[in-house]
DSSP file (Angstrom, degrees, kcal/mol; ACC not computed):
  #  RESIDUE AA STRUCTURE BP1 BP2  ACC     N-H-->O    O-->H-N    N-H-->O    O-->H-N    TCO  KAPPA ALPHA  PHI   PSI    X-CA   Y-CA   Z-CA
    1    1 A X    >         0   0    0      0, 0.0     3,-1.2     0, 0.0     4,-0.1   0.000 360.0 360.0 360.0 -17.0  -15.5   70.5  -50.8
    2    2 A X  T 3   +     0   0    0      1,-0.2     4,-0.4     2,-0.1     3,-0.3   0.699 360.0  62.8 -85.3  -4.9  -15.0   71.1  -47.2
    3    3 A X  T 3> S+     0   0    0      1,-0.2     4,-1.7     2,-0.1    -1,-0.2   0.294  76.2  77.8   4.1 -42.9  -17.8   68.6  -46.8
    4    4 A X  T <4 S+     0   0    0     -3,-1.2    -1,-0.2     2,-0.2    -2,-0.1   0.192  82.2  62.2 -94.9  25.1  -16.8   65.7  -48.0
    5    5 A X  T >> S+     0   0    0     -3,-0.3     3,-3.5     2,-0.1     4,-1.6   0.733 105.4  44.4 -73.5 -68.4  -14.8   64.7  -45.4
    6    6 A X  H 3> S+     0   0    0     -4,-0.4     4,-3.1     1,-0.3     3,-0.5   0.972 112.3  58.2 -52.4 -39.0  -17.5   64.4  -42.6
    7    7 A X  H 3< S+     0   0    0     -4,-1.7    -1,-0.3     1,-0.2     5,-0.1   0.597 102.3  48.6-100.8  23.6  -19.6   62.9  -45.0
    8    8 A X  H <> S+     0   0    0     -3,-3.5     4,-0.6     3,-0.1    -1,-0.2   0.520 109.8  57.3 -99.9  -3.0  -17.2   60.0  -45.8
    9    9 A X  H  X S+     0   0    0     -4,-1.6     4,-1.8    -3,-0.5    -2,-0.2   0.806 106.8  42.4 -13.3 -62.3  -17.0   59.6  -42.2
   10   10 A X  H  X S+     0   0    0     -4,-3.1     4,-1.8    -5,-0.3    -3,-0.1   0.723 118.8  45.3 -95.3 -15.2  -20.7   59.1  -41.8
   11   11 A X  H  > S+     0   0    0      2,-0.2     4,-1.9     3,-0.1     5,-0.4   0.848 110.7  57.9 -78.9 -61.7  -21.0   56.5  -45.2
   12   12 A X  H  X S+     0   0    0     -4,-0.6     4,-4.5     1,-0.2    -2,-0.2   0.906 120.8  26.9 -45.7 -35.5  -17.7   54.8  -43.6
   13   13 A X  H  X S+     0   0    0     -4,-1.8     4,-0.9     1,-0.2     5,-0.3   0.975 119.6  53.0 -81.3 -31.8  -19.9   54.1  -40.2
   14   14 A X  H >X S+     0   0    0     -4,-1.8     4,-2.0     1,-0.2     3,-0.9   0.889 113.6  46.3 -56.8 -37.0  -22.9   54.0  -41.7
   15   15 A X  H 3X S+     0   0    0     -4,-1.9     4,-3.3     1,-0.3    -1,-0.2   0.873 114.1  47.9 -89.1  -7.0  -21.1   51.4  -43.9
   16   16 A X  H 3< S+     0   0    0     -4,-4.5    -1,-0.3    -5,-0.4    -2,-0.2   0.378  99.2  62.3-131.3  67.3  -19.7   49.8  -41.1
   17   17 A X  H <X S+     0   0    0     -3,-0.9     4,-0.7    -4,-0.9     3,-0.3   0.714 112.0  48.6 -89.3 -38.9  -22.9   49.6  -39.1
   18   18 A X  H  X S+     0   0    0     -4,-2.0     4,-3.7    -5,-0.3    -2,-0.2   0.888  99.4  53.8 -52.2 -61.5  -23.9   47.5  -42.1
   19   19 A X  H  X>S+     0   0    0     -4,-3.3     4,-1.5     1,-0.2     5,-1.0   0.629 115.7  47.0 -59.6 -20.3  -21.4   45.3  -42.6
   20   20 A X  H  45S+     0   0    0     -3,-0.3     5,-0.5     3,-0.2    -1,-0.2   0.730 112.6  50.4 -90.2 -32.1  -22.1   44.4  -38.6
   21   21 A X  H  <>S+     0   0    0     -4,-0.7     5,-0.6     1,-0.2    -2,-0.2   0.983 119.1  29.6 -88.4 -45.3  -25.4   44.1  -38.9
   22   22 A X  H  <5S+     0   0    0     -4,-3.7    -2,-0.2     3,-0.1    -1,-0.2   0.809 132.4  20.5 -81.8 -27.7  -25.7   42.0  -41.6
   23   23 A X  T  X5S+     0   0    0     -4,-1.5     4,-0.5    -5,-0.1    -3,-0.2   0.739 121.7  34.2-114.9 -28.7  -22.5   39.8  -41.4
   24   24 A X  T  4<S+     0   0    0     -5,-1.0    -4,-0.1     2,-0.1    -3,-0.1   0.413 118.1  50.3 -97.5   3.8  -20.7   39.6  -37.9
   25   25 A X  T >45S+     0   0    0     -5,-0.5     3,-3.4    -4,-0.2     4,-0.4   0.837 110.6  50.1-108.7 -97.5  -23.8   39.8  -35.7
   26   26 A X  T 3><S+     0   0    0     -5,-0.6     4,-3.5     1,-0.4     3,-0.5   0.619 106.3  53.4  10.5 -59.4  -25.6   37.0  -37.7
   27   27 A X  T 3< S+     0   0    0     -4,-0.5    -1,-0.4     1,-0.2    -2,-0.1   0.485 111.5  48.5 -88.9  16.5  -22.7   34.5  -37.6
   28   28 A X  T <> S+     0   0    0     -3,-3.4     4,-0.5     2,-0.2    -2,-0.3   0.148 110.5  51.6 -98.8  -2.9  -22.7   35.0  -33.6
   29   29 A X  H  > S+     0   0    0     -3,-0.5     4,-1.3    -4,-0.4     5,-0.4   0.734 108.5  44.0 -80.1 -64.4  -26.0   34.5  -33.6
   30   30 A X  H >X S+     0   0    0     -4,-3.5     3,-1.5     2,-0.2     4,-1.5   0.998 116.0  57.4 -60.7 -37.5  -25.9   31.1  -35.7
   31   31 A X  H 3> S+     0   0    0     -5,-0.5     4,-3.3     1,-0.3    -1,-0.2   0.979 109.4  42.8 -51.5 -60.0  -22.8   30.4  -33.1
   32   32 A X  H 3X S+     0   0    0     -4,-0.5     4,-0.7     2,-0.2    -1,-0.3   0.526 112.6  48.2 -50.8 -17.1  -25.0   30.8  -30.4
   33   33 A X  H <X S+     0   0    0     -3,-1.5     4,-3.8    -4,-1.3    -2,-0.2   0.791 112.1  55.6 -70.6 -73.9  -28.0   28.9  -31.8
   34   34 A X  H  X S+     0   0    0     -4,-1.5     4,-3.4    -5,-0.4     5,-0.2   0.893 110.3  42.5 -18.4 -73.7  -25.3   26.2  -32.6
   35   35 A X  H  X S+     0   0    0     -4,-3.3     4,-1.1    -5,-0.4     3,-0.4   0.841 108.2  58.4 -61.6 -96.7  -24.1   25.9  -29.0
   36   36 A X  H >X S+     0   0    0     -4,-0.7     4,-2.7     2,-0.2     3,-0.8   0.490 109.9  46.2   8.9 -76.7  -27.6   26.0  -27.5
   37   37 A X  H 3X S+     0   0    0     -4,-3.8     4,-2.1     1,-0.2     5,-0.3   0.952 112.3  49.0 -29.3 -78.7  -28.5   22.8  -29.6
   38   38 A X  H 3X S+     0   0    0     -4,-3.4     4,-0.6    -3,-0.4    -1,-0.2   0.740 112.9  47.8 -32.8 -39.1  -25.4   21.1  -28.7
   39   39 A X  H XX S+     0   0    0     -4,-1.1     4,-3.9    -3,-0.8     3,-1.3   0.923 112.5  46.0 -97.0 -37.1  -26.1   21.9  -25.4
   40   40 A X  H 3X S+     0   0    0     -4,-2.7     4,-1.3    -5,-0.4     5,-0.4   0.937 114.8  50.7 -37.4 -85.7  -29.9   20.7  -25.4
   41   41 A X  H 3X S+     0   0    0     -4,-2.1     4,-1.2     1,-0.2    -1,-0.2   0.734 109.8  47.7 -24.2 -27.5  -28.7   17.7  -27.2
   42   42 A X  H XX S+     0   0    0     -3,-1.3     4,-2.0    -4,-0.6     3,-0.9   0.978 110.1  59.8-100.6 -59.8  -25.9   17.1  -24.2
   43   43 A X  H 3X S+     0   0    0     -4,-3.9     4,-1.1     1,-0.3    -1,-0.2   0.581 103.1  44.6 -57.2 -19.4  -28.8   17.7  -22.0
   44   44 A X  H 3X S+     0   0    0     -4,-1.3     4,-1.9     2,-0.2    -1,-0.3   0.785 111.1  53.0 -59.6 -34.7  -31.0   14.7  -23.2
   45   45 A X  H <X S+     0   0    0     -4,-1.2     4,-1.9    -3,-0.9     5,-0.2   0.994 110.6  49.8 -67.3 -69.1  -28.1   12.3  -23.2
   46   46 A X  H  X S+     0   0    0     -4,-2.0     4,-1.1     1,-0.2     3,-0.4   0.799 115.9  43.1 -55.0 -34.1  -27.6   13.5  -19.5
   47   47 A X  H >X S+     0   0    0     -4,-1.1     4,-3.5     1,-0.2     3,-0.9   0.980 108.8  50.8 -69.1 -44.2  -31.2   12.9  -18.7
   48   48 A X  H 3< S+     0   0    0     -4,-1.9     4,-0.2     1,-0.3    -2,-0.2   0.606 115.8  48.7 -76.9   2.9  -31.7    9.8  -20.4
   49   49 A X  H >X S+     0   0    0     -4,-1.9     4,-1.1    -3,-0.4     3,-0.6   0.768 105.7  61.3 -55.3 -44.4  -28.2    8.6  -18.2
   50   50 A X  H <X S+     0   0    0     -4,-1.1     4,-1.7    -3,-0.9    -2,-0.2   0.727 103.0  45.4 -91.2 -38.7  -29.9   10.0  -15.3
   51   51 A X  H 3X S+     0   0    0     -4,-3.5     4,-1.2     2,-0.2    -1,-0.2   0.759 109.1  54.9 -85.0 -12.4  -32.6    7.6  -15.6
   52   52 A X  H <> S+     0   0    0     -3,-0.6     4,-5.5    -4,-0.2     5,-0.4   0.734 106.8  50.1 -69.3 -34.4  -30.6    4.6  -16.1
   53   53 A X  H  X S+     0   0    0     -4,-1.1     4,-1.4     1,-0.2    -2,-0.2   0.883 108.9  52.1 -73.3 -29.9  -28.8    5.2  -13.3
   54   54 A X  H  X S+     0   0    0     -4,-1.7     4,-1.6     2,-0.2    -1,-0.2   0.908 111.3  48.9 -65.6 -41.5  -32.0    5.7  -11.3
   55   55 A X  H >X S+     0   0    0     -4,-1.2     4,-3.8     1,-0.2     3,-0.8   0.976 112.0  45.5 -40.1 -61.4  -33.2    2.5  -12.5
   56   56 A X  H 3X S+     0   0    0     -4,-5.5     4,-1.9     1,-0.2    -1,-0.2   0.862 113.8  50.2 -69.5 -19.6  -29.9    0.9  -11.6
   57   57 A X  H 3X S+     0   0    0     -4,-1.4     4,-1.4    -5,-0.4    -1,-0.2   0.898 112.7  50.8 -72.4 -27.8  -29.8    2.8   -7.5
   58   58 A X  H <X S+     0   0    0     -4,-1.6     4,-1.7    -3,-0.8    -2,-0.2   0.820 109.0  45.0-108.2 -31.0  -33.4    1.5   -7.1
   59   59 A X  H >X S+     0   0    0     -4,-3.8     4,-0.9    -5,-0.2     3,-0.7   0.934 116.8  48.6 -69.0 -58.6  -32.5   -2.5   -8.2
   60   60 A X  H 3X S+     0   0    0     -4,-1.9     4,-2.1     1,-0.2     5,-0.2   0.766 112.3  50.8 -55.2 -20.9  -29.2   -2.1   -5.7
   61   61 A X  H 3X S+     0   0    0     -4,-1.4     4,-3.1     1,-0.2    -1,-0.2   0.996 112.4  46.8 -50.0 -64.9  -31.9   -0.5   -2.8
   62   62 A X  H <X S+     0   0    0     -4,-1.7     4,-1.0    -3,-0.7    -2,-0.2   0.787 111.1  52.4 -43.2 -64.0  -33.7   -3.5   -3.6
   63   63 A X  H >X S+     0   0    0     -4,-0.9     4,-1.6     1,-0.2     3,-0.7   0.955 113.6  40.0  -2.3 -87.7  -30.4   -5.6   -3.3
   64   64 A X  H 3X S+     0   0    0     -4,-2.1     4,-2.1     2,-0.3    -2,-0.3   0.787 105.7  65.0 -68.3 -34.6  -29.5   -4.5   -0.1
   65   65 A X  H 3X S+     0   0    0     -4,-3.1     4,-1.1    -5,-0.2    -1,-0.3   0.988 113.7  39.8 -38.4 -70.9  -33.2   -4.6    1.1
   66   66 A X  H <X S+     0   0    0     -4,-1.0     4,-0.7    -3,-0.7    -2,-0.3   0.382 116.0  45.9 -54.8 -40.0  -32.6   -8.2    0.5
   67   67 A X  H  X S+     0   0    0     -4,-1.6     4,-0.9     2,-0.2    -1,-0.2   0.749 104.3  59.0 -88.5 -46.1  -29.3   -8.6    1.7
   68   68 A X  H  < S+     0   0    0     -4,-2.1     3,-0.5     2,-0.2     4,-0.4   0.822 107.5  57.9 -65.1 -47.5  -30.1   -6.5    5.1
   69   69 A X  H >X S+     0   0    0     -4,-1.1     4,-5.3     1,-0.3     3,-0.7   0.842 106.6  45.1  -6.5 -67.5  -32.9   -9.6    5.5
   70   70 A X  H 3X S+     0   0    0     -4,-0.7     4,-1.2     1,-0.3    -1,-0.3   0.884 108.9  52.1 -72.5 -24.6  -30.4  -12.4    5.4
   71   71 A X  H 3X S+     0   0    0     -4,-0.9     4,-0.7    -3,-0.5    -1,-0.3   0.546 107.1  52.4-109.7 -12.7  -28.2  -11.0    7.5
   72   72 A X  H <> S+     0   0    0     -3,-0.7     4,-1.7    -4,-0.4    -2,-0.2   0.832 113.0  48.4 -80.5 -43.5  -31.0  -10.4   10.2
   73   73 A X  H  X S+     0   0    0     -4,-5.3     4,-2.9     2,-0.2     5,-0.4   0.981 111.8  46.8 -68.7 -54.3  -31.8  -14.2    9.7
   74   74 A X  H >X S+     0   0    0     -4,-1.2     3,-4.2    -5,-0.4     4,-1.0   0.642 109.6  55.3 -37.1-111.9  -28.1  -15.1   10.1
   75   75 A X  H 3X S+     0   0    0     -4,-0.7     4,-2.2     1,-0.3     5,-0.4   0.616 114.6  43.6   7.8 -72.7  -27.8  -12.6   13.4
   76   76 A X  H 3X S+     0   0    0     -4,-1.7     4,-0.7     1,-0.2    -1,-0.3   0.685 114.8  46.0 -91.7  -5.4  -30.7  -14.6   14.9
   77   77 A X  H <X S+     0   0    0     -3,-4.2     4,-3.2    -4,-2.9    -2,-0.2   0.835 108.6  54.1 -65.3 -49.4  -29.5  -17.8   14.0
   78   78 A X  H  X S+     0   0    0     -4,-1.0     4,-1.1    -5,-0.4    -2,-0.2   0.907 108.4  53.2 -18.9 -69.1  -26.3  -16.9   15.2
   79   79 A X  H  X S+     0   0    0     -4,-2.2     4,-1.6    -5,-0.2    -1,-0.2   0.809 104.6  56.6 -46.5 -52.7  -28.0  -16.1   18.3
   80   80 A X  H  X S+     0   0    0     -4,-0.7     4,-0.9    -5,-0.4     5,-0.3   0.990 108.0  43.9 -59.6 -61.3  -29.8  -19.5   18.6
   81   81 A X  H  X S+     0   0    0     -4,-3.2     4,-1.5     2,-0.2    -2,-0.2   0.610 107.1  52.8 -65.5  -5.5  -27.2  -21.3   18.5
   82   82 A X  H >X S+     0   0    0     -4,-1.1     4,-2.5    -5,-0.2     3,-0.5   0.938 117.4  52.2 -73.9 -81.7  -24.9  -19.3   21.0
   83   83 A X  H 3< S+     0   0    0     -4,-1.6    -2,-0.2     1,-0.3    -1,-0.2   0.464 110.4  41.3  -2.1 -44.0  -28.3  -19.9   23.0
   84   84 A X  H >X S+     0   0    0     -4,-0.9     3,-1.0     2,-0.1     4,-0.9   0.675 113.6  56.0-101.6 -45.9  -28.4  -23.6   22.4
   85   85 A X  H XX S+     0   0    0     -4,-1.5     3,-1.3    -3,-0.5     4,-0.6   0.986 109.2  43.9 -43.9 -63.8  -24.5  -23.7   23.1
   86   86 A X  H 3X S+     0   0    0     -4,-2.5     4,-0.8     1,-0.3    -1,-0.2   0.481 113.2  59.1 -63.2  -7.8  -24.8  -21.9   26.7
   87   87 A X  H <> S+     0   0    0     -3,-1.0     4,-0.9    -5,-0.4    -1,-0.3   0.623 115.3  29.2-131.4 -31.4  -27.8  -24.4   27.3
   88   88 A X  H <X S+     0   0    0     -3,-1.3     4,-0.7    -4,-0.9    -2,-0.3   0.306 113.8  62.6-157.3 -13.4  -26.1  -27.5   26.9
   89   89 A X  H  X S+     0   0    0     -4,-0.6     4,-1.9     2,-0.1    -2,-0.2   0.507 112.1  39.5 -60.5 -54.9  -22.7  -26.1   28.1
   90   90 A X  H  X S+     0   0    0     -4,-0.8     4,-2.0    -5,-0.2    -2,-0.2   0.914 113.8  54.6 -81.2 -19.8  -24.4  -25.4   31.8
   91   91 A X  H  X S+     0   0    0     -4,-0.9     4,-0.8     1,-0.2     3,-0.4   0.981 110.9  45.6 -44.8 -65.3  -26.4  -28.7   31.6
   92   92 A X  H  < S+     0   0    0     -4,-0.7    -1,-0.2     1,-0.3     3,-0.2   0.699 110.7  48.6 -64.9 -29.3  -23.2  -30.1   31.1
   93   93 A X  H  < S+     0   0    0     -4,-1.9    -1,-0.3     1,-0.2    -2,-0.2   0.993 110.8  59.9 -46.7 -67.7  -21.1  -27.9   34.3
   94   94 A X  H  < S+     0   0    0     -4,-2.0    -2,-0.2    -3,-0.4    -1,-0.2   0.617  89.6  96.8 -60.1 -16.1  -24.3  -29.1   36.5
   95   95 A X  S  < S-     0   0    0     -4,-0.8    -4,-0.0    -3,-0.2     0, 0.0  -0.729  72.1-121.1 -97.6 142.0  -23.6  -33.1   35.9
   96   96 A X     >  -     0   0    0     -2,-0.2     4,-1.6     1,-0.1     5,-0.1   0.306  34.8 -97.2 -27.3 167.8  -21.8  -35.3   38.2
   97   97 A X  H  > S+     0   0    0      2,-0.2     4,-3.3     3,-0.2     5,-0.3   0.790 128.7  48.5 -59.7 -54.1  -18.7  -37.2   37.4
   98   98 A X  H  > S+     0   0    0      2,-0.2     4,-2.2     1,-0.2     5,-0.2   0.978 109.8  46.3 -37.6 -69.4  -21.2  -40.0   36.8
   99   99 A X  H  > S+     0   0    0      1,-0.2     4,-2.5     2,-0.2     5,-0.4   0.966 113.6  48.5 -35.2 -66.0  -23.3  -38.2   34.9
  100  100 A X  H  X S+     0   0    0     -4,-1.6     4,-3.6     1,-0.3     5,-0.3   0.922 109.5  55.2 -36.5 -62.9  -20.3  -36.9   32.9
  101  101 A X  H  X>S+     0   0    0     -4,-3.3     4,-1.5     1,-0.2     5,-0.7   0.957 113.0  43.0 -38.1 -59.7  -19.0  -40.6   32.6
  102  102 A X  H  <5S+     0   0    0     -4,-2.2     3,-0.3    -5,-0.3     4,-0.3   0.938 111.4  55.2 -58.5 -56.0  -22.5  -41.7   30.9
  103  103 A X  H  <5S+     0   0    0     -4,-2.5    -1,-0.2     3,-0.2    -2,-0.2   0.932 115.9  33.8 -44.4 -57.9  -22.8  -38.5   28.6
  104  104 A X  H  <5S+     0   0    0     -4,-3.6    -2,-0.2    -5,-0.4    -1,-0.2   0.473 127.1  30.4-127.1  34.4  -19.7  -39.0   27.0
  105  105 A X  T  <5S-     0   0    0     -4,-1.5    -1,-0.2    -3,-0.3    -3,-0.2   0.021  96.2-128.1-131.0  -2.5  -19.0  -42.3   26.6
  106  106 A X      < +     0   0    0     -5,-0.7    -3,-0.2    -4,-0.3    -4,-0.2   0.829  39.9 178.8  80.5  11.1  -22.7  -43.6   26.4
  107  107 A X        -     0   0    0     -6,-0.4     2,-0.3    -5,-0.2    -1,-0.1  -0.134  14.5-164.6-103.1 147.2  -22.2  -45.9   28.9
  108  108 A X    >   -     0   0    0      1,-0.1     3,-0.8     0, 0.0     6,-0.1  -0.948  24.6-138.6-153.9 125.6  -25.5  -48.2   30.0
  109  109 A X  T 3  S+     0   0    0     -2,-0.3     5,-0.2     1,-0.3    -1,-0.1   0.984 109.1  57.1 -42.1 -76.2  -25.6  -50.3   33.4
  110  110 A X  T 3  S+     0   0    0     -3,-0.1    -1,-0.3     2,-0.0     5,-0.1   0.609  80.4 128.1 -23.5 -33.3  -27.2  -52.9   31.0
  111  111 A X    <   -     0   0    0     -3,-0.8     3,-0.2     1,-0.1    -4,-0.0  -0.095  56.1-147.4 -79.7 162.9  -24.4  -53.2   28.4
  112  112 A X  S    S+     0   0    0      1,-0.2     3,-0.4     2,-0.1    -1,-0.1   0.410  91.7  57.1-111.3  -5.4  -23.2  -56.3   27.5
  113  113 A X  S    S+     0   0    0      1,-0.2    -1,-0.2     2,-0.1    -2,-0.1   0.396  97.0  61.7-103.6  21.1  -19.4  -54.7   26.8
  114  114 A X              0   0    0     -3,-0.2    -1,-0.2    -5,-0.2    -2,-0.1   0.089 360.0 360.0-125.6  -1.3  -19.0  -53.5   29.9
  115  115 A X              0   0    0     -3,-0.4    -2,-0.1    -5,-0.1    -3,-0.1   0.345 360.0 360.0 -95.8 360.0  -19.2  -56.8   31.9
């Protein structure tokens, strides 16, 4: 009789070695499965995001490719006409009071309203 103590001990772990092995172990394993999916799953979503979003950085490159263009012609128009301003702005220093008279009234020896 002095026996049965230790060896309801060793059934009580033995039974709950069991009880672990077969029932709490097992539903932390499907938990862990569980999450794993979920988190696969989470990660396809995030890829196939990830590729819209590349789609959509590579039209706005494209944009701005295109935009950086006009703005280069614009800058060297810009330039032409500053260019064509200064050109026609020292002609116009360099002319006489004559000149000047004739330039900006049109004025013709010849004219017949001027007589």
């Amino acid at each position: 009789m002095k026996n049965w103590k230790p060896l309801l001990l060793v059934v009580w772990v033995i039974a709950l070695v069991l009880f672990l092995v077969y029932y709490i172990i097992p539903n932390e394993n499907q938990k862990g499965d569980a999450a794993i999916r979920a988190l696969e799953y989470e990660n396809e979503e995030l890829i196939a995001k990830a590729k819209v979003l590349e789609l959509e950085i590579n039209q706005l490159k494209k944009q701005a490719t295109q935009i950086q263009g006009q703005i280069k012609n614009s800058d060297l128009k810009v330039e032409q006409l500053e260019i064509e301003l200064d050109e026609k702005i020292n002609s116009i220093n360099s002319m006489s009071d004559l000149d000047l008279y004739d330039y900006f009234t049109e004025f013709k020896a010849d004219s017949t309203k001027h007589k």
